[in-house]
Each structure stands twice: as C-alpha cells, then as structure tokens.
Backbone as CSV, one residue per row, in Angstrom:
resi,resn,N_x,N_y,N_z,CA_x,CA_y,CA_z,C_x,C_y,C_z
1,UNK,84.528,215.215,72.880,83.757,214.244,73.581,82.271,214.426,73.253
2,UNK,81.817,215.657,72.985,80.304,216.218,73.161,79.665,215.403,71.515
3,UNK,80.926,215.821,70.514,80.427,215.293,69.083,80.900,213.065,69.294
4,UNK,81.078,213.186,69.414,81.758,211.918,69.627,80.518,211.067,70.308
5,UNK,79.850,211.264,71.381,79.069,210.810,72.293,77.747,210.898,72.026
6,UNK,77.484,212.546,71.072,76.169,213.164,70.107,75.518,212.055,69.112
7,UNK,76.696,211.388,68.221,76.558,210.361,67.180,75.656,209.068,68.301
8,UNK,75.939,209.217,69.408,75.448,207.629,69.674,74.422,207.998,70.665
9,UNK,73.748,209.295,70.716,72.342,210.056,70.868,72.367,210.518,72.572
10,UNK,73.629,210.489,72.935,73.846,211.295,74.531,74.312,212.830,74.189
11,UNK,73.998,213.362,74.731,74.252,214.805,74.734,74.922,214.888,76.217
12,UNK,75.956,216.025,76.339,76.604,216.361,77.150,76.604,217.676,77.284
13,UNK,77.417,218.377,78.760,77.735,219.613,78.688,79.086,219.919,78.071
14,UNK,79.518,220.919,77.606,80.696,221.689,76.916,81.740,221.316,77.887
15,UNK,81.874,221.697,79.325,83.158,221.645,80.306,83.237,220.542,80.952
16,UNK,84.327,220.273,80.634,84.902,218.752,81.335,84.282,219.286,82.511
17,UNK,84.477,219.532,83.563,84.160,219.440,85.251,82.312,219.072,85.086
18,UNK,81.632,219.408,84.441,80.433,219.451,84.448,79.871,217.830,83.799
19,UNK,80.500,217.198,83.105,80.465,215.848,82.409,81.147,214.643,83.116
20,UNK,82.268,215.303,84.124,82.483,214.570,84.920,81.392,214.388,86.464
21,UNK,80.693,215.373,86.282,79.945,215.178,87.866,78.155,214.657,87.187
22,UNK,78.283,214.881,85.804,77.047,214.554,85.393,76.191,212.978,84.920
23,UNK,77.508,211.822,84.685,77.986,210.564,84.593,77.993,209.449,85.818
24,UNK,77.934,208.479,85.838,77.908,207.701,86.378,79.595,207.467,86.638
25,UNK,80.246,207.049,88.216,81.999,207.194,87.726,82.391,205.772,87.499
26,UNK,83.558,205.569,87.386,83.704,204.146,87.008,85.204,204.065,87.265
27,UNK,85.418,202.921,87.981,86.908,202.804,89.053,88.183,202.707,87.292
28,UNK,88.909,203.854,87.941,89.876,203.499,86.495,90.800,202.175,85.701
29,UNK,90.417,201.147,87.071,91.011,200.274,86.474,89.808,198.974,86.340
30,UNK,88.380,199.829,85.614,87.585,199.379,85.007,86.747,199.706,83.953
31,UNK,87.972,200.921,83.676,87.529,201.718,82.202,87.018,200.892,81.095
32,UNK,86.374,201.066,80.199,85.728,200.842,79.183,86.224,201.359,77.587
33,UNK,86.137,200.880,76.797,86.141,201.894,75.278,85.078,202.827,75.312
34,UNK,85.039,204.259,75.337,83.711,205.097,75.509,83.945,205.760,76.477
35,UNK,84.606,205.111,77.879,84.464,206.084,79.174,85.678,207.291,78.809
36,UNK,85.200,208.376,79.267,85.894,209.668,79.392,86.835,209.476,80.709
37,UNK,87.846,209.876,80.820,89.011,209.499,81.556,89.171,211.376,81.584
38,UNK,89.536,211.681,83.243,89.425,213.053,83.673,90.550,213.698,84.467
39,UNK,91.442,214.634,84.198,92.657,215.259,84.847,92.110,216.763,85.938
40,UNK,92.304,216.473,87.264,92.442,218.235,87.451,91.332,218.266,88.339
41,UNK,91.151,219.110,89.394,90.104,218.703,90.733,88.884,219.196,89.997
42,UNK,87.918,218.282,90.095,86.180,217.836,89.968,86.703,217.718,88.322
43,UNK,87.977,216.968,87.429,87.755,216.680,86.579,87.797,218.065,85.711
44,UNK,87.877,218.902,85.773,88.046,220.285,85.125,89.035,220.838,84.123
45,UNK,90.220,219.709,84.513,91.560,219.999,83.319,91.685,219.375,82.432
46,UNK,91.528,218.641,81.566,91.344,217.670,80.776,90.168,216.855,80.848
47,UNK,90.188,216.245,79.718,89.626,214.857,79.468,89.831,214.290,78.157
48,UNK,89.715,212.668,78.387,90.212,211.790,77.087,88.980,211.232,76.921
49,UNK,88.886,210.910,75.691,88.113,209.336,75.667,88.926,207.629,75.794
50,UNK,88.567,207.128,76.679,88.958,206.161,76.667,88.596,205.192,75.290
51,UNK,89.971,204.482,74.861,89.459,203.688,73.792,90.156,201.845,73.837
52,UNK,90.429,202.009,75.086,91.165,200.212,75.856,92.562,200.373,75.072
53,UNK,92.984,198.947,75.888,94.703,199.139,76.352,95.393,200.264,76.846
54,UNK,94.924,201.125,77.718,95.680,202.305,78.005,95.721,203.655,77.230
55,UNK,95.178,203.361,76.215,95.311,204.476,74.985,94.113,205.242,75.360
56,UNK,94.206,206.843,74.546,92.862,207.418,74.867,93.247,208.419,73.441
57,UNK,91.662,208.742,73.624,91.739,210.125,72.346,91.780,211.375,72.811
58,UNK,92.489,212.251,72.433,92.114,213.646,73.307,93.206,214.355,72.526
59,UNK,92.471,216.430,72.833,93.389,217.038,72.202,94.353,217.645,73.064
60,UNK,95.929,217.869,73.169,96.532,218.084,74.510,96.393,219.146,74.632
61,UNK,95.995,220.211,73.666,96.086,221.862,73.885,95.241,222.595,72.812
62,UNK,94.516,223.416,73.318,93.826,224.213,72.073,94.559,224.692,71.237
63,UNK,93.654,224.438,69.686,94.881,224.556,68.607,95.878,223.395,68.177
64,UNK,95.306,222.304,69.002,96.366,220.992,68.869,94.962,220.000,67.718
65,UNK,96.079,219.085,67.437,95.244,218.126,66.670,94.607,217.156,67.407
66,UNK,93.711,216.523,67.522,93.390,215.322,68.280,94.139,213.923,68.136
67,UNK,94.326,213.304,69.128,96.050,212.560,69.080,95.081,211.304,69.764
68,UNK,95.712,210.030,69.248,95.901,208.737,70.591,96.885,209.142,70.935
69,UNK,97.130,208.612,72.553,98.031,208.799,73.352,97.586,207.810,74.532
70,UNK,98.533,207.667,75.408,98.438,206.849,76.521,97.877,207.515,77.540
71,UNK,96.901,207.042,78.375,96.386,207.493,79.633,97.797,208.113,80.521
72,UNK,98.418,208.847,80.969,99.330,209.700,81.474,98.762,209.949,82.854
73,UNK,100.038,210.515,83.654,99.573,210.606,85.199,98.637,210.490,85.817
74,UNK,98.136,210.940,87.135,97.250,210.417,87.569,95.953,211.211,87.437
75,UNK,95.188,210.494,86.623,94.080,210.926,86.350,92.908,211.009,87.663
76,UNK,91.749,211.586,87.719,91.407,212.035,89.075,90.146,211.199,88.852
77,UNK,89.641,210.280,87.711,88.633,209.559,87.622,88.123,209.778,86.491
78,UNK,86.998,208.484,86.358,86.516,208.385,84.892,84.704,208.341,84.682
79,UNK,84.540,208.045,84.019,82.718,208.172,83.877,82.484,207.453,82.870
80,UNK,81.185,207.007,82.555,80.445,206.462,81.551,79.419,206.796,81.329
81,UNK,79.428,207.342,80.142,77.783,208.381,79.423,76.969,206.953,78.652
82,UNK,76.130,207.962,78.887,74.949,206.682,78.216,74.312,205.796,79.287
C-alpha cells in the first residue's frame, strides 16, 4: 500500500492499524478504486487496496505473492489517502 500510494506523492505509515486511523474512513459500500479496505480491530490484520467491483489487491501472507482477490468477510472498514 505504502509503495503503491508513494507513486501518487502520499506517504503512509508501515502498519495497517496506523493507516487505518490516519485516513479519512469511507462507508464500505462507498469504496472507491484507491481506498484501502481493513480486517482485524483498529484495522491491524490486514489490508487490501481497493480496485472496484469487489476485487482488491493484497498479499494474503508474508512470503505470498500479491494476488486480486475478492473483498472477503467482514472487513472492519475502509479509508481514503490523499
């Protein structure tokens, strides 16, 4: 998310929980292409990038490749940088 978001001149912190409280939030069923989509209390277990229709980018496990995949259970909220 940090390199991803860097290219379009926002800088972020390293830990999801900290990028989720640092953002503006945004109701999930008004996500955006760009908004970070967040798993796990204050956002701490995950995060995707949202990229529309349900899909998101994210890696599921360290050591994993970075995958599209579908937004999956219930996510605990989303944000918009920039």
């Amino acid at each position: 998310m940090m390199a991803a978001w860097a290219a379009a001149g926002v800088s972020m912190p390293h830990y999801s929980g900290a990028q989720y409280t640092r953002f503006p939030r945004v109701s999930l069923n008004q996500m955006q292409p760009g908004d970070l989509v967040f798993w796990g209390a204050g956002g701490g277990s995950h995060v995707g990038l949202y990229v529309g229709n349900g899909l998101m980018i994210h890696s599921p496990h360290t050591g994993d490749v970075v995958k599209v995949a579908a937004v999956f259970g219930s996510p605990v909220g989303a944000v918009r940088p920039g």
